[in-house]
Legacy VTK file of the C-alpha trace (Angstrom):
# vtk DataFile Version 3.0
C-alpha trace
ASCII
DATASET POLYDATA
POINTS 49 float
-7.002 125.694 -103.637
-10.432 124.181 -104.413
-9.928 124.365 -108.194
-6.518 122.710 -107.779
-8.118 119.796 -105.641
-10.648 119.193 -107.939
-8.524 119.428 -111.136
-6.562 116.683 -109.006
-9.685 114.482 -108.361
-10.740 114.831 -111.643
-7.742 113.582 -113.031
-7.428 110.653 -110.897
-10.960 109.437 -111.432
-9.851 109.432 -114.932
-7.223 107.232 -115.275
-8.667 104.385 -114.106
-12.393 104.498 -115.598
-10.337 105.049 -119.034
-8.091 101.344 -118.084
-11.558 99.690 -117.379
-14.047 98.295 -119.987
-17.024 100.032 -118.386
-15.565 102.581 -117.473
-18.202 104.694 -119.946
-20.604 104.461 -117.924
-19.118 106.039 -115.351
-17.940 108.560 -116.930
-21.063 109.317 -118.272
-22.733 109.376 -114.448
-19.970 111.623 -113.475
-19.406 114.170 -116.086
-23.005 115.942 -115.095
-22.013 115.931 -111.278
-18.433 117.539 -112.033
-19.968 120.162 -113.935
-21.767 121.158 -110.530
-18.851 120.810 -108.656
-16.941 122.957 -110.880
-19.817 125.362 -111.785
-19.930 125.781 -107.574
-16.319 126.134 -107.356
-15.795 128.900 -109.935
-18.662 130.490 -108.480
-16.900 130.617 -104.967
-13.383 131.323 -106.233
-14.683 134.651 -107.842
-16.855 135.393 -105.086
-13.845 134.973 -102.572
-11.551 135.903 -104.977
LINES 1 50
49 0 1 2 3 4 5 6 7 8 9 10 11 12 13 14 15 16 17 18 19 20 21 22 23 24 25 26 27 28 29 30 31 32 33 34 35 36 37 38 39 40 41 42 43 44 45 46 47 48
């Protein structure tokens, strides 16, 4: 469930920095903090798993 929620999130945080002109730069500030998230989130799903 938490990998499908954050595939979700991750998809809908996408579509509108891509329509924005700066969206770059957010993009850039995120893509470090999703790899956390999802780094965490593997790490529970296996553990739980």
């Amino acid at each position: 469930m938490m990998v499908l929620l954050g595939n979700k999130s991750h998809k809908d945080n996408y579509k509108p920095n891509k329509a924005s002109a700066g969206g770059k730069n957010v993009i850039v500030r995120k893509s470090p903090v999703e790899r956390k998230g999802r780094m965490l989130a593997v790490k529970a799903f296996t553990i739980y798993g």
